[in-house]
FILO-803108 format. One record per residue (C-alpha): residue in one letter; chain; x, y, z. Coordinates in pm, whole numbers, plus 50000, padded with zeros to 5 digits. Layout:
<rs>
 res chain     x     y     z
   A     A     X     Y     Z
...
</rs>
This chain:
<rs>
 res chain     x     y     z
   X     A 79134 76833 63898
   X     A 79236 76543 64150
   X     A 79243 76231 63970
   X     A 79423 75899 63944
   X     A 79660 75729 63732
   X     A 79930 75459 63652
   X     A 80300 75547 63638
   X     A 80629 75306 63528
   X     A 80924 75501 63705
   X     A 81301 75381 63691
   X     A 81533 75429 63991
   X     A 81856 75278 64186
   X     A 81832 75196 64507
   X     A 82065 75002 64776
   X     A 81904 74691 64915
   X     A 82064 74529 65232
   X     A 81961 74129 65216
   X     A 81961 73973 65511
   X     A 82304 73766 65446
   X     A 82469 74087 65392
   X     A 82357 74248 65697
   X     A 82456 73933 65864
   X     A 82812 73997 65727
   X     A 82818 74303 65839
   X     A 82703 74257 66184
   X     A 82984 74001 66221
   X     A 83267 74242 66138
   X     A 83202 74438 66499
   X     A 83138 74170 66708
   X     A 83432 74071 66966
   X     A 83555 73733 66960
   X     A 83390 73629 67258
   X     A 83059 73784 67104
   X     A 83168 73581 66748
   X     A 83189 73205 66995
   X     A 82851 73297 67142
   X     A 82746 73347 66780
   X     A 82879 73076 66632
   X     A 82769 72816 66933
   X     A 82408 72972 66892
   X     A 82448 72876 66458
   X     A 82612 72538 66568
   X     A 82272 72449 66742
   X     A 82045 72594 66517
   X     A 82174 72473 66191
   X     A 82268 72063 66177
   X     A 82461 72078 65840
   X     A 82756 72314 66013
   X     A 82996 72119 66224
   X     A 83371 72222 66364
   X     A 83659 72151 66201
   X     A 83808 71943 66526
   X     A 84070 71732 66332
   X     A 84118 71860 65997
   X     A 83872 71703 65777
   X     A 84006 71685 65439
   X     A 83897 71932 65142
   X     A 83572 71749 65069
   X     A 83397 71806 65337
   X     A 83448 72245 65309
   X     A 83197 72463 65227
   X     A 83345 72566 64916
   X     A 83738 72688 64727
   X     A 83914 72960 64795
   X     A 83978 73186 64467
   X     A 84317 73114 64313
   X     A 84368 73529 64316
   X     A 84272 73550 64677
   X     A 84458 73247 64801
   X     A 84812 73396 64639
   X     A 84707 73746 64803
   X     A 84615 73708 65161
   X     A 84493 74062 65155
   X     A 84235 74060 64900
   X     A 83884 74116 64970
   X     A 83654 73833 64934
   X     A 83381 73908 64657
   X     A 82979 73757 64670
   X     A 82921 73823 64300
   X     A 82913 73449 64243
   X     A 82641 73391 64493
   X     A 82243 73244 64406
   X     A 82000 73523 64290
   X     A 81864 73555 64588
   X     A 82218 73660 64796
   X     A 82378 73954 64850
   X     A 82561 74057 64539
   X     A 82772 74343 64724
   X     A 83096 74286 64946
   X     A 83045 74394 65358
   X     A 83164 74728 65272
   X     A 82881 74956 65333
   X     A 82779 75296 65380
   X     A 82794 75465 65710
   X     A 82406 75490 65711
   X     A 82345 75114 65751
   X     A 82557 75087 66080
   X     A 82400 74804 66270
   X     A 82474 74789 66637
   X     A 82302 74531 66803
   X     A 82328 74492 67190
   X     A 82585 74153 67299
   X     A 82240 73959 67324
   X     A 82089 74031 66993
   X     A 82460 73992 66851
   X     A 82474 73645 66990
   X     A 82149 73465 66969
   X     A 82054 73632 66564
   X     A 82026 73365 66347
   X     A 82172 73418 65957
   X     A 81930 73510 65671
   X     A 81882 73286 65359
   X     A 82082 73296 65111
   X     A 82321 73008 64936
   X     A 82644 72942 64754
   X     A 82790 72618 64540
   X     A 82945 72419 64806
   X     A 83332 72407 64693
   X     A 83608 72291 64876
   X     A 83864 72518 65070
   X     A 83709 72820 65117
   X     A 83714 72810 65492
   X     A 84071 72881 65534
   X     A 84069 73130 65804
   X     A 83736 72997 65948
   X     A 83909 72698 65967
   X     A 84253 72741 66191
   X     A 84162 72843 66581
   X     A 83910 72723 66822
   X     A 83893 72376 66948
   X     A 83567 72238 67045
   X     A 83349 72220 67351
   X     A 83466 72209 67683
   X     A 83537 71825 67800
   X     A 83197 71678 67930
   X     A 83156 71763 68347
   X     A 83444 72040 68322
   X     A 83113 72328 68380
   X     A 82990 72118 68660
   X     A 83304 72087 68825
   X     A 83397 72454 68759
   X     A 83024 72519 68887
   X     A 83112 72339 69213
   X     A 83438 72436 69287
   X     A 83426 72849 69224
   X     A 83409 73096 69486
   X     A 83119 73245 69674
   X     A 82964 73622 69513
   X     A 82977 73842 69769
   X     A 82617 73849 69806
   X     A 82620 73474 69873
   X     A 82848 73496 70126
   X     A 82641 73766 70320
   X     A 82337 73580 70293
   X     A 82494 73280 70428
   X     A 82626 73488 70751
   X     A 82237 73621 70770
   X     A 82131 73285 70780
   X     A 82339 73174 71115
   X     A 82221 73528 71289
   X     A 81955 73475 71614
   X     A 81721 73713 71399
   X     A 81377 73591 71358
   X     A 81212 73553 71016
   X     A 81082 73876 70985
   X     A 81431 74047 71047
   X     A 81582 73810 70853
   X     A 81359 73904 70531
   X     A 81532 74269 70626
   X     A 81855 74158 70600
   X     A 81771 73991 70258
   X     A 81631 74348 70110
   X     A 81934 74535 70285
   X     A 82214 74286 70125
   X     A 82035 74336 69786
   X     A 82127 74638 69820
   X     A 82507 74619 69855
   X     A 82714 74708 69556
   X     A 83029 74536 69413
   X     A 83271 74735 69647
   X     A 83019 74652 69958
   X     A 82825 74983 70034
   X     A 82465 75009 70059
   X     A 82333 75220 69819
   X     A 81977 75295 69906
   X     A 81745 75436 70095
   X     A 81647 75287 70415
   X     A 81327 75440 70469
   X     A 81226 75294 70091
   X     A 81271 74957 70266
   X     A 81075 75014 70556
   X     A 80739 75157 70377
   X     A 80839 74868 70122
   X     A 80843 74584 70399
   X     A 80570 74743 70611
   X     A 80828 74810 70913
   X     A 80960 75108 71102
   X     A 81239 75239 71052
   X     A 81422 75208 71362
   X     A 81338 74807 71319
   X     A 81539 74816 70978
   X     A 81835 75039 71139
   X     A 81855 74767 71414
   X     A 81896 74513 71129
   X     A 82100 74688 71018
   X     A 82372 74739 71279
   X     A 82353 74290 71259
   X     A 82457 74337 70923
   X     A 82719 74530 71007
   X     A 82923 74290 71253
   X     A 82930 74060 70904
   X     A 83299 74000 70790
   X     A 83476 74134 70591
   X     A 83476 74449 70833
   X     A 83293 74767 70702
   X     A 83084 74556 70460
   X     A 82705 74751 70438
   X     A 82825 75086 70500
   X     A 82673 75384 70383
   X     A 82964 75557 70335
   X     A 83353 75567 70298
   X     A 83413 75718 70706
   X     A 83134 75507 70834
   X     A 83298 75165 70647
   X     A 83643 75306 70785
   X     A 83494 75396 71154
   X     A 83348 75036 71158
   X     A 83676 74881 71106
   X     A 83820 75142 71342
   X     A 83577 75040 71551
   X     A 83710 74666 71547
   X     A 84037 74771 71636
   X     A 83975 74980 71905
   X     A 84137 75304 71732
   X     A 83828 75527 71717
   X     A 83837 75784 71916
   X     A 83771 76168 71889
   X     A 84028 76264 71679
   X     A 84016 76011 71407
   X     A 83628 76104 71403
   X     A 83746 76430 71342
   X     A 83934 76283 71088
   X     A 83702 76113 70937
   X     A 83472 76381 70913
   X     A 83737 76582 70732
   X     A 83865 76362 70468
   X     A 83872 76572 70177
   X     A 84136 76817 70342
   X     A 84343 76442 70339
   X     A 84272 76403 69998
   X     A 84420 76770 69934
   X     A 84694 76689 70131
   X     A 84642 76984 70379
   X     A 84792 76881 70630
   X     A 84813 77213 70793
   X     A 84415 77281 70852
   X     A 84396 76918 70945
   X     A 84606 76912 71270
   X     A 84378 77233 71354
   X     A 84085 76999 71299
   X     A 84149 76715 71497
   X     A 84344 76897 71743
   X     A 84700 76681 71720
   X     A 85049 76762 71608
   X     A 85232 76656 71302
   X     A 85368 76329 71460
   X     A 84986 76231 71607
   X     A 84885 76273 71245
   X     A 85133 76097 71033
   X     A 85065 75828 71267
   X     A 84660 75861 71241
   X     A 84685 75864 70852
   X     A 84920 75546 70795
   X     A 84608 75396 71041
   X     A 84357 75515 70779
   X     A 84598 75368 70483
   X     A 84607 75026 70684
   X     A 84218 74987 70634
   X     A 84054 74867 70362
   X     A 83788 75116 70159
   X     A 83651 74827 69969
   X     A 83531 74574 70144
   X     A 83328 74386 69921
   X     A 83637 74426 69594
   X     A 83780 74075 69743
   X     A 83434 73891 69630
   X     A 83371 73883 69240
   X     A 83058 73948 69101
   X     A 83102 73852 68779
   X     A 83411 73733 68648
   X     A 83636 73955 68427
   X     A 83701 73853 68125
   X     A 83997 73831 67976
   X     A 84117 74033 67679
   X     A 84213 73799 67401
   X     A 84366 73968 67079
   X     A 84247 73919 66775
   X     A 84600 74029 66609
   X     A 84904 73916 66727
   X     A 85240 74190 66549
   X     A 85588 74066 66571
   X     A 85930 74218 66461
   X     A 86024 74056 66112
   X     A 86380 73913 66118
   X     A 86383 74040 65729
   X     A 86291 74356 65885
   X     A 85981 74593 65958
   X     A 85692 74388 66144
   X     A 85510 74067 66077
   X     A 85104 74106 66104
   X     A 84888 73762 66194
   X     A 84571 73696 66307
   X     A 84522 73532 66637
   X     A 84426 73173 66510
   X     A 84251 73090 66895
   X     A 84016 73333 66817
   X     A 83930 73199 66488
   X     A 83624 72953 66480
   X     A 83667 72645 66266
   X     A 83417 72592 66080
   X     A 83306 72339 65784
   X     A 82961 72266 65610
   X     A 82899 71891 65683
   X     A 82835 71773 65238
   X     A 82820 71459 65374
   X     A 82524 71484 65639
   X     A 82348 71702 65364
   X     A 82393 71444 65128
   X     A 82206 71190 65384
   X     A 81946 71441 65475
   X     A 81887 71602 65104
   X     A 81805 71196 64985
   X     A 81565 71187 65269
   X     A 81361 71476 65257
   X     A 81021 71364 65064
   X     A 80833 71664 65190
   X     A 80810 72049 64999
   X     A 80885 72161 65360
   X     A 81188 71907 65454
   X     A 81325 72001 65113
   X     A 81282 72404 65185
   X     A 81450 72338 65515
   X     A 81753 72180 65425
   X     A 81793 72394 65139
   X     A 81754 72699 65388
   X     A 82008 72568 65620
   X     A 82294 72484 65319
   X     A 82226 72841 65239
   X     A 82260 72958 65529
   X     A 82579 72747 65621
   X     A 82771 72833 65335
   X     A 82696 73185 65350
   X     A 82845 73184 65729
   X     A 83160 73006 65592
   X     A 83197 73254 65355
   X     A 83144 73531 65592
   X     A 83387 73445 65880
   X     A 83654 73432 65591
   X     A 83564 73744 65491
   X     A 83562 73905 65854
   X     A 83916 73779 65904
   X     A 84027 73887 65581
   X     A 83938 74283 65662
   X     A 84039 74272 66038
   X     A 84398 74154 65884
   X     A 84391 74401 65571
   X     A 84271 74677 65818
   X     A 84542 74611 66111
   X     A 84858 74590 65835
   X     A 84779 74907 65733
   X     A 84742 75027 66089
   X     A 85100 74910 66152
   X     A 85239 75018 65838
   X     A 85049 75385 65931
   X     A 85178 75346 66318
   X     A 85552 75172 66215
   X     A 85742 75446 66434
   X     A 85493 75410 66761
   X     A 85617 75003 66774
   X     A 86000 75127 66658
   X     A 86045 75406 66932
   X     A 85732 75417 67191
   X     A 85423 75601 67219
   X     A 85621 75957 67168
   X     A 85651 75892 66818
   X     A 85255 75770 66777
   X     A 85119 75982 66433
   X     A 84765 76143 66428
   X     A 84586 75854 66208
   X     A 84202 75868 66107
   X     A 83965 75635 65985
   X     A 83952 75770 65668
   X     A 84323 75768 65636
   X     A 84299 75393 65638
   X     A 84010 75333 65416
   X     A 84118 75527 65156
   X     A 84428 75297 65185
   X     A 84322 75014 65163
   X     A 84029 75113 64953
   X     A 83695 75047 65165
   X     A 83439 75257 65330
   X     A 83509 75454 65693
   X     A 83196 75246 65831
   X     A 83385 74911 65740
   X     A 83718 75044 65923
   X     A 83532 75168 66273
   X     A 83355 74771 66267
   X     A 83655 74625 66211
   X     A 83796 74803 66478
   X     A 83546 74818 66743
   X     A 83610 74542 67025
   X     A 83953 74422 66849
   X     A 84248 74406 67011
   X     A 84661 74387 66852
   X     A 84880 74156 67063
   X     A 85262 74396 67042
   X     A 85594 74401 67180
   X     A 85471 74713 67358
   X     A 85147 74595 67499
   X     A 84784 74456 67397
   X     A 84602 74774 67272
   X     A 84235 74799 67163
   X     A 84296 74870 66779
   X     A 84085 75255 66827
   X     A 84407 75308 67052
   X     A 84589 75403 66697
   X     A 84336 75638 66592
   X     A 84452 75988 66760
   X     A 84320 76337 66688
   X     A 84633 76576 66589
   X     A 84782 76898 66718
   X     A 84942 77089 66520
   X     A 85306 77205 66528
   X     A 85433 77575 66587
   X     A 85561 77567 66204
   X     A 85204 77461 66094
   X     A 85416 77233 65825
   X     A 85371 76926 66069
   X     A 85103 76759 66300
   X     A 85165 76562 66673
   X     A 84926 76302 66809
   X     A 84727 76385 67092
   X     A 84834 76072 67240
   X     A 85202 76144 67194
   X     A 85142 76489 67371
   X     A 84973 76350 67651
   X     A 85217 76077 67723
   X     A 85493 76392 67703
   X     A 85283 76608 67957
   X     A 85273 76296 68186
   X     A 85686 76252 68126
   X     A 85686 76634 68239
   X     A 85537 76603 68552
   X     A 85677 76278 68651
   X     A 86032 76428 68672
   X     A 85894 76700 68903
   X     A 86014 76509 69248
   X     A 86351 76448 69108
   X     A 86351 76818 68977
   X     A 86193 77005 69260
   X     A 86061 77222 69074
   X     A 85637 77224 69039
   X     A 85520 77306 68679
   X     A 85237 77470 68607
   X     A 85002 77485 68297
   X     A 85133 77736 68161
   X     A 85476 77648 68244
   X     A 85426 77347 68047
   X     A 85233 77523 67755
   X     A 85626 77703 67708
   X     A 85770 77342 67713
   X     A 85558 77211 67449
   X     A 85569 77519 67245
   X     A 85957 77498 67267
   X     A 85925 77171 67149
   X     A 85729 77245 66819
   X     A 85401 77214 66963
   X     A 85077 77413 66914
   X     A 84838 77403 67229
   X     A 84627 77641 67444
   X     A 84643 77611 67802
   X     A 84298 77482 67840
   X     A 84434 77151 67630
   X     A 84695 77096 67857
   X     A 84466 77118 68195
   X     A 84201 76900 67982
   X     A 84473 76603 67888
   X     A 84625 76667 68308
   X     A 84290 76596 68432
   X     A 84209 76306 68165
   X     A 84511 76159 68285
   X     A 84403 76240 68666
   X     A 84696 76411 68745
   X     A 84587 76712 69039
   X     A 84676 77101 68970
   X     A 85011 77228 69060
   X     A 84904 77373 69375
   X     A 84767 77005 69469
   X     A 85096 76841 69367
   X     A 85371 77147 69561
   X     A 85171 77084 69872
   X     A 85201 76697 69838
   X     A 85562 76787 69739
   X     A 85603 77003 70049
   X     A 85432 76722 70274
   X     A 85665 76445 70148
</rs>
């Protein structure tokens, strides 16, 4: 019989709130991503200021813990929050990964949510960045940078003798040029597109390419190459024939080239240092977008009581502090149910931030100490002496969840004596050793295959895979041929026949 009926049932479940995804979301994000973040919160939310000259304890979002400020290492707790906050520290199951796109990272706003205000909480949200840029410096930077590549090709189509209809050619051709200054497209797309022939677009096309730099709008590496050939007067037959035949250069044989283009050994050496002269990229001196600087967010120096000294990059820190004052001013005024409700929402909201940039910089540090007390030998003797390390090698150090140890690390980078490295660089599958008692870092094995082969000029003496499978297995290491050609080629070093006849060819 179907029927219907009332049942009370009892479970456990795990409820993300908004603040704690928030939290969570903030442990991955870069520190350019966590500026962008914070400038979007700065704008949206009038009771959180920067911290620009110190403002005394009174004006912080709340106090730091008495355990947590004599332990720099501890892990911030949100049992003390309202009802309606997160009541569970950031870390979280592997199942609740969040990974929002740069956009949705930075623009986002926080979920509700509030804590007591109390002084000093903010202490690492409050050492690091500076404020805005001085008024004007954008505009001046804005007038003053360098033309985009594109820019610069439209402004040589603009003093051309073609009429308007070619010219609207040139514009669909030169949005078709890459970063490195080919064309990649199809030309007869552009004619049915425009409504031309395509002999009309071709003929725009050789215009384009008498643009500077030389070779800009090619199609192709030996046309960019014959163009600037071409401007030199040194094309002829046989560097056509080169030309056409560039991937016996780029095996180096050197042999079935002469036969090619029909010249000796001297004619050749000659043709090639030509072909080095020219320039493959055109368009690589013209920036598209500018790069942007790595910045780490862990700076590791030697200890002069010995072993190493771990810090967080304080530039990369934003300084925050919830304005009591302004709330005070705006908390009198609010007459309203919905003024109230807002300014209420926005405390909340503020405080929980605070609280949540502390605790971001509080795991990246615990997280990175235990990386360079796992990784102590790698920044003592070099990369030979990197160990296999795991995720969950860490967090079951340092007692938190795998998920919480891949955010931290994602987009974070250590500041070393040996070199900025992204902090996934430490994280290295293992090999094991001939004794099976021991283990070797893939890394470590890699940078030893690399060693091998470097040393084969000054040897003279070509090793092959297998030849180095004997060397590492002499050395105490386990691996299969195939390993050894994979790491070569990740490394893009070419076989051993490649590298004799490059030997051979001097």
């Amino acid at each position: 019989m179907l029927g219907q009926r009332l049942e009370v049932r009892q479970g456990q479940g795990l409820v993300i709130t908004p603040q704690l995804q928030q939290a969570i979301k903030l442990l991955q994000l870069s520190n350019q991503e966590l500026e962008a973040f914070v400038e979007a919160e700065l704008e949206r939310n009038p009771l959180l200021k920067r911290d620009e000259e110190g403002d005394g304890p009174g004006e912080s979002a709340s106090d730091t813990p008495a355990e947590a400020a004599s332990d720099p290492h501890a892990e911030l707790s949100f049992d003390d929050a309202r009802p309606d906050a997160a009541e569970q520290a950031m870390d979280t199951r592997a199942d609740d990964v969040y990974d929002a796109s740069p956009g949705e990272r930075a623009t986002e706003g926080a979920g509700g949510g509030a804590d007591e205000a109390q002084p000093g909480l903010s202490d690492w949200s409050r050492t690091g960045k500076g404020g805005p840029a001085p008024e004007g410096e954008g505009m001046e930077r804005a007038d003053t940078r360098e033309l985009t590549l594109w820019e610069h090709l439209q402004a040589q189509l603009s003093g051309t003798p073609l009429n308007a209809a070619d010219r609207a050619i040139g514009l669909a051709l030169i949005e078709m040029v890459d970063d490195h200054g080919y064309l990649r497209g199809d030309l007869a797309e552009v004619a049915d597109r425009l409504g031309c022939g395509i002999d009309r677009v071709e003929a725009v096309l050789a215009v384009c390419h008498g643009f500077e730099p030389t070779g800009i709008m090619a199609r192709s590496v030996p046309e960019c190459l014959k163009l600037q050939l071409i401007e030199r007067n040194r094309f002829d037959p046989a560097m056509a024939a080169l030309l056409d035949n560039l991937e016996l250069l780029a095996r180096h044989n050197l042999s079935a080239l002469r036969s090619a283009c029909g010249v000796d050994a001297e004619d050749l050496s000659e043709m090639i240092a030509e072909l080095k002269a020219l320039t493959p990229r055109p368009g690589a001196g013209f920036g598209g977008e500018p790069a942007q600087t790595v910045i780490p967010d862990v700076l590791v120096r030697p200890d002069p009581a010995g072993g190493w000294r771990v810090e967080l990059n304080a530039d990369t820190l934003p300084r925050l502090l919830v304005d009591k004052r302004y709330h005070g001013v705006v908390s009198a005024g609010a007459r309203s149910d919905t003024d109230k409700t807002f300014v209420a929402d926005c405390a909340a909201q503020a405080n929980w931030l605070v609280k949540s940039l502390d605790q971001r910089a509080r795991t990246i540090l615990k997280v990175s100490s235990e990386i360079v007390r796992q990784q102590d030998a790698f920044f003592a003797f070099g990369v030979e002496f990197l160990r296999p390390l795991n995720l969950k090698t860490v967090a079951d150090a340092i007692g938190m969840h795998e998920s919480t140890v891949s955010r931290v690390t994602s987009n974070k980078y250590m500041a070393t004596p040996r070199g900025v490295f992204e902090l996934k660089f430490f994280f290295t599958s293992a090999i094991q050793s001939v004794d099976g008692q021991s283990s070797h870092s893939a890394e470590a094995v890699r940078h030893r295959i690399k060693s091998m082969i470097d040393h084969e000029a000054r040897d003279g003496d070509v090793l092959s895979d297998d030849r180095i499978v004997e060397l590492l297995n002499q050395a105490g290491i386990d691996i299969a041929r195939r390993t050894v050609a994979k790491y070569r080629e990740a490394l893009r070093i070419p076989s051993s026949v490649e590298r004799k006849r490059r030997l051979k060819a001097g």
